[in-house]
C-alpha positions as CSV (number, residue, x, y, z in Angstrom):
1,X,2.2,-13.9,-62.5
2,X,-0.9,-11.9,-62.1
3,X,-1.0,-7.7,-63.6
4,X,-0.1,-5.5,-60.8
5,X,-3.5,-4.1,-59.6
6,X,-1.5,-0.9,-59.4
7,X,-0.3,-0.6,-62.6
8,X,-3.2,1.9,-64.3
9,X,-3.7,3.8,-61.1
10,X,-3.1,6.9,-62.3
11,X,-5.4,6.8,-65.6
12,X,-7.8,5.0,-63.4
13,X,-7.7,7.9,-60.7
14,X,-8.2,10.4,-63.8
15,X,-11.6,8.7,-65.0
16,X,-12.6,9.3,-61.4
17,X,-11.4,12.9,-61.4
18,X,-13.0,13.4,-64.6
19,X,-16.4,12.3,-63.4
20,X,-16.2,14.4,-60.3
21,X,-14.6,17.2,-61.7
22,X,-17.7,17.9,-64.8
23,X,-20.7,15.8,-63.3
24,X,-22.5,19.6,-62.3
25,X,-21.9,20.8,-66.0
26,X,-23.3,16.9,-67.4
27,X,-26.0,17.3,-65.1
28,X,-27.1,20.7,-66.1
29,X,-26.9,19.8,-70.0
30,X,-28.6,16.8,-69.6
31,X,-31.7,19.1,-67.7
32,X,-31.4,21.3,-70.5
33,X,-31.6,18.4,-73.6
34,X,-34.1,16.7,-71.8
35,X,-36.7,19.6,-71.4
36,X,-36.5,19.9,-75.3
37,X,-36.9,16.4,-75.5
38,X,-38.4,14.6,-72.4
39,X,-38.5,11.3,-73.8
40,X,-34.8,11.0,-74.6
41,X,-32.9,9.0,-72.8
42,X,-29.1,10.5,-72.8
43,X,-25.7,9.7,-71.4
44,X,-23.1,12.2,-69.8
45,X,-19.9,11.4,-72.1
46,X,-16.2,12.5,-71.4
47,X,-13.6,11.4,-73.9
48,X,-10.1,12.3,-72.7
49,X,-8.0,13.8,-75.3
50,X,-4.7,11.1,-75.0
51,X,-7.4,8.4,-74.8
52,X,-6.5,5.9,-77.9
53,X,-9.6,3.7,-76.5
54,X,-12.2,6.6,-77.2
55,X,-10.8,6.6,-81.0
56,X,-14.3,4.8,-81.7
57,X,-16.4,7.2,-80.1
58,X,-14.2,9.9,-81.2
59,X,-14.7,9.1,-84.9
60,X,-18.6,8.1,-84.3
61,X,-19.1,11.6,-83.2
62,X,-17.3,13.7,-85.4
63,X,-19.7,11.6,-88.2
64,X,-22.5,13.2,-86.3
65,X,-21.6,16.3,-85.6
66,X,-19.1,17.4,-88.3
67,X,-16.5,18.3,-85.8
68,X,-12.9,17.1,-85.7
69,X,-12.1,16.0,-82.4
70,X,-8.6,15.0,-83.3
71,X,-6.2,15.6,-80.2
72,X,-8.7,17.1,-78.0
73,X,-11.3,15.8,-75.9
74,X,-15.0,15.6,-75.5
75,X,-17.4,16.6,-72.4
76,X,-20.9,16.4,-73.2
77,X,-24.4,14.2,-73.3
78,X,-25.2,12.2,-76.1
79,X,-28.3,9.9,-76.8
80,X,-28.0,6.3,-75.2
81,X,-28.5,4.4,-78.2
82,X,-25.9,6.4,-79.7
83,X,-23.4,5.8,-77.0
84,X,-24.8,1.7,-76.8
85,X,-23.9,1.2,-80.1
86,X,-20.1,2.2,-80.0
87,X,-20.0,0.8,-76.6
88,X,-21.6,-3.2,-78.1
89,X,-19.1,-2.5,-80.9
90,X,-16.3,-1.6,-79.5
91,X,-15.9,-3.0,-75.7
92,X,-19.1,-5.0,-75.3
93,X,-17.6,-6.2,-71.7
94,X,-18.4,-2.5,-70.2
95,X,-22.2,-2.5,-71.7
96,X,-22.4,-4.7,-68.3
97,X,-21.2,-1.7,-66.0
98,X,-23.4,0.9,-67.9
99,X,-26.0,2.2,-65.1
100,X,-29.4,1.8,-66.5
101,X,-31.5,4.7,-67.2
102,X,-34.1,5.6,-65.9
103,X,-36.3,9.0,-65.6
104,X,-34.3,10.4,-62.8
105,X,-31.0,9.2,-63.7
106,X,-27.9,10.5,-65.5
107,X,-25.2,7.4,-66.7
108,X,-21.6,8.5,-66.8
109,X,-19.1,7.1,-69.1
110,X,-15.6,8.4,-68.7
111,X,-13.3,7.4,-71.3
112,X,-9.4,7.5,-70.4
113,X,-5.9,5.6,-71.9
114,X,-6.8,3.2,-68.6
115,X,-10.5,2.2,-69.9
116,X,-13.3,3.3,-69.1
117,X,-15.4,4.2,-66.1
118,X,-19.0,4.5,-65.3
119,X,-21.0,6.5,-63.3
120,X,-24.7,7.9,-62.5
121,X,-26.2,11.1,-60.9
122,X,-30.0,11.8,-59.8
123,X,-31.2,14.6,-62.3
């Protein structure tokens, strides 16, 4: 019997919400990280804080950063690279729905206990 297509609505509405909810604040990090350094490429990243599938990315960046992101979530850019190599590692399947980037373009990865979701904005 096939899964219900239903089943993960609600997480998979969330990731959705998520996206459309912080895109403006992604956006306007990503202008300000990129004017620093224009030749970074960068990804707009949101972790949800239940999300036992972002425990990967969770732990990748509190190695970076020296921050404990235990229980809570993340909103934020992060280099592509960065983001690639948790991605190949962890759920190489969804490197296929990553938007590429490009010089006007922002990729969105939304990480919730339903999966993950991707996204882009123009910059």
């Amino acid at each position: 019997m096939p899964a219900d297509p239903l089943q993960n609505f609600g997480e998979q509405q969330r990731s959705y919400e998520l996206l459309e909810e912080h895109r403006a604040a992604l956006v306007a990090d990503a202008l300000e990280l990129l004017r620093e350094h224009p030749d970074l490429e960068v990804v707009g990243l949101i972790l949800d804080a239940d999300a036992s599938e972002a425990s990967a990315m969770r732990q990748a960046l509190e190695r970076a950063t020296g921050q404990n992101f235990a229980g809570r979530g993340f909103i934020g850019v992060a280099p592509r690279q960065f983001v690639l190599q948790i991605l190949r590692a962890n759920a190489p399947a969804s490197l296929d729905w990553l938007p590429a980037s490009g010089a006007r373009v922002l990729p969105l990865v939304a990480v919730t206990k339903g999966g993950v979701r991707f996204g882009a904005v123009g910059l």
